[in-house]
C-alpha positions as CSV (number, residue, x, y, z in Angstrom):
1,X,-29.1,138.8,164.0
2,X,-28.2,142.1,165.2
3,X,-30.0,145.3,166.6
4,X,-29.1,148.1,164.6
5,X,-29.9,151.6,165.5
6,X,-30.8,154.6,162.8
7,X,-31.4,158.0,163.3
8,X,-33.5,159.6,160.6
9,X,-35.1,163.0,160.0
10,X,-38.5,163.0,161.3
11,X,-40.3,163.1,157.4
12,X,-38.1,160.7,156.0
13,X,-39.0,158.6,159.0
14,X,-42.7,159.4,158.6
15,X,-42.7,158.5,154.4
16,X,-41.1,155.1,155.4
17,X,-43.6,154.4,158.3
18,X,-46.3,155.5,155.8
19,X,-45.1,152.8,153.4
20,X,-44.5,150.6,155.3
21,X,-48.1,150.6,156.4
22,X,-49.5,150.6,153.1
23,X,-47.6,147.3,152.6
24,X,-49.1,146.0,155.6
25,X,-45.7,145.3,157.3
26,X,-43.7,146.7,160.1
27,X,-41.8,149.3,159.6
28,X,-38.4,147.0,160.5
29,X,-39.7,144.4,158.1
30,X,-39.7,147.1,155.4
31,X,-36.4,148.4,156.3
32,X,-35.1,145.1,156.1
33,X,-37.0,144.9,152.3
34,X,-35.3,147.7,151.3
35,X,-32.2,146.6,152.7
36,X,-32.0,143.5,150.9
37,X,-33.3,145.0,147.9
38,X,-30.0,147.6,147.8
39,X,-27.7,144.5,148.4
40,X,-29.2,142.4,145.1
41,X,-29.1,145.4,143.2
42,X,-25.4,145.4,144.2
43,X,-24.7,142.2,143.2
44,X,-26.4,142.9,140.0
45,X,-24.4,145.5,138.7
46,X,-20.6,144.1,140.0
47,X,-21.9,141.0,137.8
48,X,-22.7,143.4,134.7
């Protein structure tokens, strides 16, 4: 694993943070989501 470091305007930080608290996760665990997410959708469409 690697640490990565992002800088991000303070409300898109904030909207993320938000959801990620609604989800009940941290905020890394649902940048990593989303990550993942954007990767499979990837995949999906070089396969279509």
């Amino acid at each position: 694993m690697v640490k990565v470091s992002l800088d991000l305007e303070e409300d898109l930080h904030k909207a993320v943070r938000k959801r990620a608290i609604d989800k009940g996760i941290t905020m890394k665990a649902y940048l990593v989501e989303l990550i993942e997410k954007g990767e499979s959708m990837e995949e999906d469409e070089s396969i279509a």
